[in-house]
MARZAVO-384097 format. One record per residue (C-alpha): residue in three letters; x negated, y negated, z. Coordinates in steps of 0.1 Angstrom, whole numbers, padded with zeros to 4 digits, always signed. Example, Ala and Ser with C-alpha at 12.3 -4.5 7.8 and 13.67 -1.06 7.14 Angstrom:
2
ala-0123+0045+0078;ser-0137+0011+0071;
This chain:
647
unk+0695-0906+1124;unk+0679-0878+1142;unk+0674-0861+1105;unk+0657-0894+1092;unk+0633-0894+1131;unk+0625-0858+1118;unk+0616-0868+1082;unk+0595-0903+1092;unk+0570-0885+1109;unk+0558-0858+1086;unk+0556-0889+1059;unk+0539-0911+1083;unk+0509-0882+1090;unk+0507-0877+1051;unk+0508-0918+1039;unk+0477-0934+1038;unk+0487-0965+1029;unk+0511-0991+1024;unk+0513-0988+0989;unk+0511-0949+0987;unk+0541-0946+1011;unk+0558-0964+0983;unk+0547-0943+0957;unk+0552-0911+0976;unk+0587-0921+0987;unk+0596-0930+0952;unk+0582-0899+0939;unk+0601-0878+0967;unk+0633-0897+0957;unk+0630-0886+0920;unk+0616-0850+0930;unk+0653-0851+0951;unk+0669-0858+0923;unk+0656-0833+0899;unk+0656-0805+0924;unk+0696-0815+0929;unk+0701-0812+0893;unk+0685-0781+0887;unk+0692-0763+0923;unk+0724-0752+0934;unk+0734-0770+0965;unk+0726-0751+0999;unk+0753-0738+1021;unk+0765-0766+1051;unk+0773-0750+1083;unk+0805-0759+1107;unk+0791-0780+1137;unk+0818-0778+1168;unk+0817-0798+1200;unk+0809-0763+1218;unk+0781-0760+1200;unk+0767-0793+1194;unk+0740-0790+1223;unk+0727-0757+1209;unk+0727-0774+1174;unk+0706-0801+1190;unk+0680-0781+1208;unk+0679-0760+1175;unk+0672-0794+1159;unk+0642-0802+1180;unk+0628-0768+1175;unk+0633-0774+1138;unk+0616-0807+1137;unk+0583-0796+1158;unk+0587-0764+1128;unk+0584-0786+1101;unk+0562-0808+1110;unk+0536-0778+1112;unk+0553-0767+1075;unk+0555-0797+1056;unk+0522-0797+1036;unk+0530-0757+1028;unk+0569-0769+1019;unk+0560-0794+0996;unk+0533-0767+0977;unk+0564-0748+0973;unk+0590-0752+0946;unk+0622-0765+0973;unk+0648-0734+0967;unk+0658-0723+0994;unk+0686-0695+0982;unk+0682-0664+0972;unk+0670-0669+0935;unk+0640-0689+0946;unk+0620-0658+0936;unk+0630-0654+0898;unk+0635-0694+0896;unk+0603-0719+0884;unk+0609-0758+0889;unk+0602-0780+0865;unk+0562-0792+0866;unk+0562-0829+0879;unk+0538-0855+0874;unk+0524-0849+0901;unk+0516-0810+0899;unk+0506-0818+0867;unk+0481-0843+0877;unk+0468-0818+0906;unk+0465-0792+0877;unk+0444-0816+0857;unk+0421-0826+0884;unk+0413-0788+0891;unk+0410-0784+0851;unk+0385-0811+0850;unk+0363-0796+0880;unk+0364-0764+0863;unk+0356-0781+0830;unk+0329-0804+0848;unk+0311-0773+0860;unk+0311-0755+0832;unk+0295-0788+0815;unk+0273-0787+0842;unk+0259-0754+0835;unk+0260-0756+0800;unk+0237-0791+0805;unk+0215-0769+0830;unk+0214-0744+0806;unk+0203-0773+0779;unk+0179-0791+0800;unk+0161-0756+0807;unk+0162-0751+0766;unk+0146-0789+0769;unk+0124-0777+0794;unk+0106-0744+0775;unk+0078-0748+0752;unk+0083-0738+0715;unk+0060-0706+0723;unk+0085-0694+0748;unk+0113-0701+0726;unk+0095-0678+0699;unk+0086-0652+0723;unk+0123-0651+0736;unk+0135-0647+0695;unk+0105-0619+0689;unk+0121-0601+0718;unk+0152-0603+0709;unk+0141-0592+0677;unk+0122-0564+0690;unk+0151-0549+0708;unk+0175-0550+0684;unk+0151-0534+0662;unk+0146-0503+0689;unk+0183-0501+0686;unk+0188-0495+0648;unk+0157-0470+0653;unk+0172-0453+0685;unk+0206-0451+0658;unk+0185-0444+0632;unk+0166-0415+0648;unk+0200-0401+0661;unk+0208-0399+0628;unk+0179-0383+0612;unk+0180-0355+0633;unk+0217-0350+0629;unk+0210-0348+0591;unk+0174-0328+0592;unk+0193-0300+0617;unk+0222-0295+0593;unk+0222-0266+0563;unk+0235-0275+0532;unk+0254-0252+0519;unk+0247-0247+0479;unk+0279-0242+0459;unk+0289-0201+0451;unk+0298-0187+0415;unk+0332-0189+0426;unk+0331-0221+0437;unk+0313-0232+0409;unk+0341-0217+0383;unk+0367-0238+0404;unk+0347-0272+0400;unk+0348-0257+0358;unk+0387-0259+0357;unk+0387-0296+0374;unk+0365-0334+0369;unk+0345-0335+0396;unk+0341-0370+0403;unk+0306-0386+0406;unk+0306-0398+0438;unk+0309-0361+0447;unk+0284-0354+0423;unk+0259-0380+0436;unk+0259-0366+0475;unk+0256-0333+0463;unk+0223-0347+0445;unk+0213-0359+0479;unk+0219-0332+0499;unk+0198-0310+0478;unk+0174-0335+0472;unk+0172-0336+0513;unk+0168-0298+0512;unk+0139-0298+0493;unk+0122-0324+0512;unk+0121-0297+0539;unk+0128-0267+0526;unk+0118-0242+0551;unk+0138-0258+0577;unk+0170-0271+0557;unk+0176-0241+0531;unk+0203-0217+0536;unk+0193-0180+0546;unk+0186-0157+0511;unk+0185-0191+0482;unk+0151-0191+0465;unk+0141-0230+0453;unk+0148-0225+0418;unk+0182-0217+0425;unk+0183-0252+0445;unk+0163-0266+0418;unk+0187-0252+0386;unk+0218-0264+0408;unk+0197-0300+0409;unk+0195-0301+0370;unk+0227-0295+0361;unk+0244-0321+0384;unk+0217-0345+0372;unk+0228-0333+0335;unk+0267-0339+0341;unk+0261-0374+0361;unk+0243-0390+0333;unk+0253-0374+0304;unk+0222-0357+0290;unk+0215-0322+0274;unk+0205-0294+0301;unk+0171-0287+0283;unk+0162-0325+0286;unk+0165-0324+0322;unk+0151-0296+0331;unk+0119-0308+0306;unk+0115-0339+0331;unk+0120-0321+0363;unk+0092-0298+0347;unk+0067-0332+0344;unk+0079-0352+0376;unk+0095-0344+0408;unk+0127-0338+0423;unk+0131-0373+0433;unk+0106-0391+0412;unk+0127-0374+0383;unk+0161-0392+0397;unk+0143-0422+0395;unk+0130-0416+0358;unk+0173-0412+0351;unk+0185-0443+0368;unk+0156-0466+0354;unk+0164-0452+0315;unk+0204-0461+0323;unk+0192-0498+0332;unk+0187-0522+0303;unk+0151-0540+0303;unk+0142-0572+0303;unk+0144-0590+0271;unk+0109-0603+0262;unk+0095-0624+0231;unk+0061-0627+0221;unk+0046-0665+0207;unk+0031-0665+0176;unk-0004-0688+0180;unk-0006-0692+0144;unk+0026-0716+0148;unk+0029-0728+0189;unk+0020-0722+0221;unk+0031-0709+0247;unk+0041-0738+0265;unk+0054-0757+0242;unk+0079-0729+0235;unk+0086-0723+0268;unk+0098-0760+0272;unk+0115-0758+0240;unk+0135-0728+0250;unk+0143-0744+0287;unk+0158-0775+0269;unk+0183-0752+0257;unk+0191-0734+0286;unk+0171-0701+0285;unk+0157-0691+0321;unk+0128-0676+0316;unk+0093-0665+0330;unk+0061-0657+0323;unk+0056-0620+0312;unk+0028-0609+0335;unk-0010-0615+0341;unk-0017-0592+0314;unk-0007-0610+0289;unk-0009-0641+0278;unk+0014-0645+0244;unk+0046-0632+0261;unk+0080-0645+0276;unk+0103-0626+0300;unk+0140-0643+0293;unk+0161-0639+0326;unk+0194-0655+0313;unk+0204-0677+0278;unk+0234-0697+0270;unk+0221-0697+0232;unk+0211-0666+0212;unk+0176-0659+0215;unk+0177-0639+0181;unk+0190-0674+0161;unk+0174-0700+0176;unk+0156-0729+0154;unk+0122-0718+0172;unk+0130-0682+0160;unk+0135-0691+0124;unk+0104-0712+0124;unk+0085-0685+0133;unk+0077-0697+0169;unk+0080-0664+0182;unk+0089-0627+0178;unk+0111-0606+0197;unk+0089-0577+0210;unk+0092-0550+0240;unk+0062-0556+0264;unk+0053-0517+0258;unk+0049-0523+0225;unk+0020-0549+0229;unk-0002-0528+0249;unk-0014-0503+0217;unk-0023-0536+0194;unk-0039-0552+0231;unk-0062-0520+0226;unk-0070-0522+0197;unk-0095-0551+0200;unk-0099-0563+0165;unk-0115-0591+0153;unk-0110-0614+0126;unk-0126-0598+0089;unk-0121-0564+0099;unk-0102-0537+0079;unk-0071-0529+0097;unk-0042-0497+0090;unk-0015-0496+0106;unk+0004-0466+0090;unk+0040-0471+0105;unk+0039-0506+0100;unk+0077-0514+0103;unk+0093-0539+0111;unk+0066-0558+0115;unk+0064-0568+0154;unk+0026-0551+0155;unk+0014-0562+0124;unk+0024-0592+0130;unk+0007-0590+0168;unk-0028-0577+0148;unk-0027-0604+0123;unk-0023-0630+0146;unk-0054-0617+0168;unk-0072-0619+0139;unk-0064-0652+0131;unk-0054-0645+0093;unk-0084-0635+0088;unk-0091-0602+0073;unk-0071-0577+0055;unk-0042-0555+0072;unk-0028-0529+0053;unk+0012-0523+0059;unk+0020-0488+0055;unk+0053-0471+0061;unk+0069-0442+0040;unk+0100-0458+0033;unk+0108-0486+0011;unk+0140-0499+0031;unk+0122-0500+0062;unk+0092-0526+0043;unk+0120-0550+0035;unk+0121-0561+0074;unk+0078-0559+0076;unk+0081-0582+0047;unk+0106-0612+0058;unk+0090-0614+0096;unk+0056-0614+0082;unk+0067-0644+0059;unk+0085-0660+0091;unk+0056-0656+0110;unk+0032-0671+0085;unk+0009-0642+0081;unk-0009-0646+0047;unk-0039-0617+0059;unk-0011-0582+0053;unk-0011-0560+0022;unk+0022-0544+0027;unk+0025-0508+0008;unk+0046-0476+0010;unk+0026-0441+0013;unk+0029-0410+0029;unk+0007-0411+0063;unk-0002-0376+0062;unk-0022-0382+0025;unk-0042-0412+0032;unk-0068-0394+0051;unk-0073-0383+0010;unk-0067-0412-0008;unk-0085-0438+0013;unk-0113-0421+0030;unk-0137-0438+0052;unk-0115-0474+0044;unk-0112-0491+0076;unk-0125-0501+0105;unk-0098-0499+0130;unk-0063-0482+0126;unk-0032-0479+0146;unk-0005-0452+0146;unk+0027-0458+0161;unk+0034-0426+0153;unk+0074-0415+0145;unk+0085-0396+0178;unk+0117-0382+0196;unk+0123-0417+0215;unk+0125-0400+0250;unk+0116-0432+0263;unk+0136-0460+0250;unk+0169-0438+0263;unk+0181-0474+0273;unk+0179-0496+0239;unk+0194-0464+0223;unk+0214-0438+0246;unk+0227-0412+0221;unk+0190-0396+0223;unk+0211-0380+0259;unk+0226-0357+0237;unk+0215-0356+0200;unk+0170-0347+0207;unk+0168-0312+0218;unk+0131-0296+0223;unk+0131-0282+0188;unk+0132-0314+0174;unk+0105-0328+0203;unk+0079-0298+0189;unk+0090-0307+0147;unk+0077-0344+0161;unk+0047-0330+0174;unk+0035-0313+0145;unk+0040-0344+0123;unk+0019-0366+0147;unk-0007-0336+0146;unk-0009-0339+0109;unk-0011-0381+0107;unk-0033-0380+0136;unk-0060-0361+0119;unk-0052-0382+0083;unk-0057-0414+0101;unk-0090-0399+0118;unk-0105-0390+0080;unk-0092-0423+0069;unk-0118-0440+0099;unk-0150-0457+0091;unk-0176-0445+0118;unk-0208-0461+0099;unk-0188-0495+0100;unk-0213-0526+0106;unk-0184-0544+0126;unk-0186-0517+0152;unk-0154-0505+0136;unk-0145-0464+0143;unk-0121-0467+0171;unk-0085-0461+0164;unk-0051-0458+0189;unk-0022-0435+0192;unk+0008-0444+0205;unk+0040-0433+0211;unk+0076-0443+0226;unk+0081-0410+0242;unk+0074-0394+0275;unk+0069-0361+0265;unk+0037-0341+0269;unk+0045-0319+0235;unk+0040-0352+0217;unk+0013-0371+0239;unk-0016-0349+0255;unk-0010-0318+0233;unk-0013-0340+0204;unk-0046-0356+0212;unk-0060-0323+0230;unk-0053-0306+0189;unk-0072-0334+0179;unk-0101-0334+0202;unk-0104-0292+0189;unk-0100-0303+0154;unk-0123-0334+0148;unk-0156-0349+0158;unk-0140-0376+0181;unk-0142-0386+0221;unk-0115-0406+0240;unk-0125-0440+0254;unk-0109-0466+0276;unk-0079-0487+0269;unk-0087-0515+0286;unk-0049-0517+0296;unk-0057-0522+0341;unk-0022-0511+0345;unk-0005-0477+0335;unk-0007-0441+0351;unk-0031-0416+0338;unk-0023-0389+0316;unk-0019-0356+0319;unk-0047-0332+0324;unk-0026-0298+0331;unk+0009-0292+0326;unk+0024-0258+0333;unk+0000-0233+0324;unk-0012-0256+0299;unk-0051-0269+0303;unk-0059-0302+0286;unk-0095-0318+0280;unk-0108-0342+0312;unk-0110-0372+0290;unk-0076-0371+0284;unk-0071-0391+0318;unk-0086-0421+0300;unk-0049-0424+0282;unk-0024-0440+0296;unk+0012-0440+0301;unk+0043-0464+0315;unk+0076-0453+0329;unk+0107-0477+0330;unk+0108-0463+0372;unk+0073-0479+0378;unk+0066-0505+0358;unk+0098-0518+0340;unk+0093-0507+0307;unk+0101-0486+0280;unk+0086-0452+0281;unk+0050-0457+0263;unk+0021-0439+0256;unk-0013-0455+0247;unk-0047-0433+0237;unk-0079-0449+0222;unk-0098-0426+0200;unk-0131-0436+0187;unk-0150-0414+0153;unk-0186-0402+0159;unk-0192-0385+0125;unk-0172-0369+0093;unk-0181-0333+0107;unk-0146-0313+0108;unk-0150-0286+0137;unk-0125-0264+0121;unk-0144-0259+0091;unk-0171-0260+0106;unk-0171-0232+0123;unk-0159-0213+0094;unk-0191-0223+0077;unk-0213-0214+0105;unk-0196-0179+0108;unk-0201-0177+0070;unk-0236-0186+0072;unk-0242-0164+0102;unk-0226-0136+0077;unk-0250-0142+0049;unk-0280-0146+0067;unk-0275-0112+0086;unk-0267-0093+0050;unk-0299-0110+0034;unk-0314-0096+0064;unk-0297-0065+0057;unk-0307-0066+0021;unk-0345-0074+0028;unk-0347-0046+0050;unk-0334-0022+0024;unk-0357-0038-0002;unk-0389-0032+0021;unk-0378+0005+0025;unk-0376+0010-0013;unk-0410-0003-0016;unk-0420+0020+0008;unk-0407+0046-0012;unk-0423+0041-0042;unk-0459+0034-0030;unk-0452+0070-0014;unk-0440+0082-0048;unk-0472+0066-0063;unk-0493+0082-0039;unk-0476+0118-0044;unk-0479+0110-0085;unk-0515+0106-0083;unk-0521+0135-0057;unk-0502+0154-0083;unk-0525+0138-0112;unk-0553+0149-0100;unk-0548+0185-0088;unk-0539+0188-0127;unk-0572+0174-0138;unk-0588+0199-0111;unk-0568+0231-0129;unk-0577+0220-0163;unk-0610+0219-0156;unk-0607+0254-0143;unk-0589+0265-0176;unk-0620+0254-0198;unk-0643+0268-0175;unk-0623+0302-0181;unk-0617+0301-0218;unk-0658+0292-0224;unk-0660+0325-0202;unk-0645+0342-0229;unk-0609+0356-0218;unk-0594+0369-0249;unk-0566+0378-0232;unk-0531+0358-0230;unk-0533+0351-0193;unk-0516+0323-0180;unk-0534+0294-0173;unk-0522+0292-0136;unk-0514+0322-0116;unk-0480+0312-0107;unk-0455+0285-0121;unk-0459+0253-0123;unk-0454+0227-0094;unk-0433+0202-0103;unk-0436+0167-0095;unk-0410+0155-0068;unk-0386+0123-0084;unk-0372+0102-0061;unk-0334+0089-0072;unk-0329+0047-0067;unk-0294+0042-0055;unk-0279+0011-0083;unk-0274-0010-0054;unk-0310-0004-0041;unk-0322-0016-0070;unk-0300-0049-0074;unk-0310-0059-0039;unk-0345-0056-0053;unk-0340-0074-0081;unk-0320-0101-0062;unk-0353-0108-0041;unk-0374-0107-0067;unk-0354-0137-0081;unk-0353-0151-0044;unk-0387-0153-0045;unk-0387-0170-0077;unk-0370-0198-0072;unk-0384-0207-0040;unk-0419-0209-0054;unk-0426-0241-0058;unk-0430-0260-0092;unk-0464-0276-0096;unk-0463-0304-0119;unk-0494-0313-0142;unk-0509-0345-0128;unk-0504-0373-0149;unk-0536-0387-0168;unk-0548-0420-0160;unk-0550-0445-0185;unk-0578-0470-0177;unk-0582-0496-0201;unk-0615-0504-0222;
């Protein structure tokens, strides 16, 4: 009894209600039961009769203990042994429900700031919220600079250390790989970029520069003497560039024939069956760039109608500066396959004659089928050698195009074994072909044309100057022509100087495309136009000639006025001489009528002899030689012709 008095009062103070006293004392009575399962039942002490008041006050004490302890007992698990401390209860109903009321505060707070956090995103003006995303922007770009920076230095304060002999015989006996090669491109490459400040103590820059060419040589596979020809014309890095670009395939591009379709049209055609593709450029209005086909462009029905034409984009530009016009007399003396002559014939509009030359037969068998596919009926197509046409058709045409036959320096990516098979011997034996077609083409140029013919281009799939500038500066020395414009807006200038090599100024009029700049084959375009026949060469040899002669006539005269000189003095000592005699004959008679009888001489002393004067042979050839000068140049006077007047 006194247990359940101690009990009823720390239940009263917590129940509320009715109801919750319920509740609470059914929830007590099942917490009872689970703690007796689960805990080991405490330890019951002896009560005697001695001790029964002791037990009692102990009781009271007790009760006014847990009445103060009750709210912290019931927080608390219930053990009361030793193994309280190691021991968890089992989470009631209601724990759990006083855990999920805290979870939900926690959770409804967090909402709450999230929604405060919302309703100030609601809040801001669409100005702030882009001036909170620039800033953000802005620092994290000042972070990748800071890192950046950090980095920079770390690189620009570090030597790179260029490879020994010895080290270099090691990499001989192993593969190096080409990653290695590749940083070892960089570093150098670095170097260079600041060479004072990054170059290791006692290395002069063609040691870094040789080191350079060779590991660009074994990374892409080319001959030594190539690459150090194109570090020679571009730099370090622009040169790098130049190697990549050739290794990458270009675009593949068609050109639309007008005489058959238009542009459009085709372009819808082609899209129908599933060729992506583009227009070609501003530049040009007949071609197609062709990003990605499901069908083969080269079998197509549009391609065997003769719709279109495959053609690089480099190889347009020479006929684009051309300029002809239809009815004019057109050359083009490396005509195969076809893709140019096929390009002029269809600016002229069939109208016109072309004339399709190329040196070997096999070669015209191509011109001929894609100039029947294309439906070109204006092309004579013939097979002569380019360096005699200057002789056999002299002053023929009005405009001519030479895509002259070169190393191919610049199409390394349609045909890669020019890495290793052109060498620079075979470079200068291609130069001193074009020299010789160049100057055949120029004699076989109309300058008096009426159709303001006379201009001419040379072109070439290379890069290299040996068969570019040098080639047009021979000409420039050799015949009466000037450069002109290409009328191509795009392209980099050629060559003025190279090395210790001097070129004319005009030669910046030419132009030139690099796969690196302008995603291209290699090309190089030069428009020539005739002024007269006059051959400086030989000209010059004339003039000296002339210059010769005219100083030996002059010679000659001189000479022949000396010998006349002579002989009037000859003349004059002859007829002193003639008349002293007369005076001593005189004086004879006047002495015989005296009468002498004896056999005195007639003079006192011996006779003087007349002086003769000895004519060298060749004096006297030169005089005859301007007597007969002076012959022919007298002019001829004709007897007038009578006039018959009628009676």
């Amino acid at each position: 009894d006194d247990e359940a008095e101690k009990v009823t009062p720390a239940s009263r103070k917590k129940s509320k209600s009715p109801a919750k006293e319920d509740k609470d004392s059914s929830s007590d009575d099942s917490e009872d039961d689970e703690v007796k399962k689960v805990a080991p039942a405490p330890l019951k002490k002896s009560v005697t009769p001695a001790t029964k008041d002791e037990s009692s006050d102990e009781d009271d004490d007790d009760s006014d203990e847990e009445d103060g302890s009750s709210d912290a007992e019931e927080n608390k698990s219930g053990f009361t042994d030793d193994n309280s401390n190691w021991l968890k209860p089992k989470q009631t109903k209601k724990m759990k429900l006083m855990s999920s009321d805290e979870e939900e505060d926690d959770d409804n707070d967090e909402f709450g700031a999230d929604a405060a956090s919302d309703d100030d995103d609601e809040e801001m003006l669409d100005v702030e919220r882009q001036s909170r995303l620039i800033d953000a922007e802005m620092q994290l770009e000042r972070e990748e600079a800071a890192s950046e920076l950090r980095r920079t230095i770390a690189q620009q304060t570090a030597v790179f250390h260029l490879p020994t002999a010895e080290e270099l015989e090691e990499d001989e006996n192993r593969v190096v790989p080409p990653s290695e090669l590749r940083a070892r491109i960089d570093d150098v490459l670095e170097v260079l970029a600041a060479f004072k400040d990054r170059r290791e103590p006692g290395r002069s820059r063609s040691e870094y520069i040789e080191r350079l060419g060779q590991d660009m040589a074994e990374l892409f596979g080319y001959l030594q003497e190539l690459v150090d020809y194109f570090l020679s014309m571009f730099g370090p890095n622009e040169c790098l560039e130049f190697l990549e670009a050739s290794d990458r395939s270009r675009p593949l591009v068609v050109r639309v024939n007008t005489l058959k379709a238009r542009r459009k049209d085709l372009a819808a055609a082609l899209m129908k069956r599933g060729v992506r593709l583009d227009p070609l450029a501003p530049w040009s209005k007949v071609g197609l760039k062709i990003h990605e086909s499901t069908v083969p462009v080269g079998a197509t029905p549009e391609y065997l109608a003769g719709h279109y034409m495959l053609q690089s984009a480099a190889s347009m530009c020479p006929v684009m500066a051309m300029g002809v016009k239809p009815g004019d007399r057109v050359l083009d003396m490396s005509a195969a396959p076809g893709g140019k002559t096929s390009y002029i014939c269809q600016l002229m509009r069939n109208k016109g004659v072309v004339i399709a030359s190329d040196l070997k037969p096999e070669r015209q068998k191509a011109t001929v089928a894609n100039l029947h596919r294309l439906g070109v009926r204006n092309a004579v197509t013939c097979c002569y050698d380019g360096r005699k046409i200057g002789v056999l058709m002299r002053n023929s045409f009005d405009r001519i195009l030479l895509d002259a036959p070169c190393s191919g320096l610049g199409v390394i990516s349609r045909d890669p074994s020019v890495k290793v098979q052109r060498t620079m011997p075979d470079v200068k034996r291609c130069a001193h072909l074009q020299k010789e077609l160049l100057v055949a083409a120029i004699d076989a140029l109309n300058h008096k044309s009426k159709k303001g013919g006379g201009y001419m281009v040379y072109s070439t799939c290379s890069v290299a100057v040996a068969e570019n500038e040098e080639v047009i500066n021979y000409l420039l020395s050799k015949r009466d022509v000037k450069l002109v414009d290409t009328g191509l807006d795009f392209g980099k200038p050629g060559f003025t100087r190279f090395e210790h090599k001097r070129f004319h100024p005009s030669v910046a009029l030419t132009r030139r495309f690099y796969p690196h700049v302008h995603n291209m084959d290699g090309f190089y375009v030069a428009k020539i136009q005739k002024l007269s026949d006059k051959r400086k060469g030989v000209e010059e040899e004339g003039k000296n000639e002339q210059t010769a002669e005219k100083a030996l006539n002059k010679v000659e005269v001189d000479d022949a006025m000396e010998v006349e000189g002579d002989k009037s003095d000859e003349k004059k000592i002859v007829d002193a001489g003639g008349q002293h005699q007369q005076q001593n004959a005189k004086k004879k008679k006047g002495k015989k009528k005296r009468g002498s009888n004896d056999g005195a001489r007639d003079d006192e002393g011996p006779r003087r002899k007349s002086k003769k004067i000895s004519y060298a042979p060749r004096a006297e050839q030169k005089v005859q030689n301007v007597q007969k000068k002076k012959k022919t140049n007298a002019k001829v006077s004709k007897p007038r012709r009578m006039k018959i007047t009628g009676m």
